[in-house]
N, C-alpha and C positions, 0 to 999 in steps of 0.2 A: 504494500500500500504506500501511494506517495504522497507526501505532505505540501499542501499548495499553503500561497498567499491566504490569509483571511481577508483583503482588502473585497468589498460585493465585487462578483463578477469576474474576477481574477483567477486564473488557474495554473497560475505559473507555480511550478516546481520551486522549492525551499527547502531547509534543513529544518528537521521538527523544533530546532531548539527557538527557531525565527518566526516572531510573529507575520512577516510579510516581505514579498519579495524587495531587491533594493529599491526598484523605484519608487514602489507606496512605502517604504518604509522612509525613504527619505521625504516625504511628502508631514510625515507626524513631525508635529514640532516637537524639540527640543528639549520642552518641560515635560511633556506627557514620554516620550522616550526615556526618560528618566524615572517616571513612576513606575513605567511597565516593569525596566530592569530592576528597580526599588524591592518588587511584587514577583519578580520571577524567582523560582527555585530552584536551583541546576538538580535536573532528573523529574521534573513535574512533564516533560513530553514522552518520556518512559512510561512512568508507571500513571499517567494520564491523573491527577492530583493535583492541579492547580488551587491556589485558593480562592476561596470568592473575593477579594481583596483583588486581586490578579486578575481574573473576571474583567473586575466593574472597569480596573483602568483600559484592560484590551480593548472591553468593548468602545469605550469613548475614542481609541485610537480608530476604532472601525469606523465609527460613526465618522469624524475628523475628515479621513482621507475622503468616505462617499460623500459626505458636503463637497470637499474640497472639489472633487469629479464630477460636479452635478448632481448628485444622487440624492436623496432625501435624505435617508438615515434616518435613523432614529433617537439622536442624540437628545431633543428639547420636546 
């Protein structure tokens, strides 16, 4: 099984430990990039354990980039 971009719509190929390919991932700003890592647990893409802490920030990066892209999201 291969582990894609989480950015909507996206299906490019990535390393589990990556929330998102390079270019949506350069697309999250700076401060949220920091949460996510803040929030990450090295081996939460392993044993699939994230915490909801880690969640909430992902998801706001989700949300971020489909804004950024047009997309609605569901951030607000």
């Amino acid at each position: 099984m291969t582990h894609t971009c989480h950015a909507e719509g996206c299906s490019k190929a990535c390393p589990p430990k990556h929330l998102m390919c390079g270019r949506h991932w350069a697309m999250v700003p700076q401060s949220q990039k920091n949460e996510i890592w803040r929030h990450y647990r090295p081996g939460q893409e392993v044993d699939k354990r994230p915490s909801t802490e880690y969640l909430r920030v992902m998801k706001i990066a989700i949300d971020l980039v489909a804004r950024a892209e047009g997309q609605q999201g569901s951030l607000l």
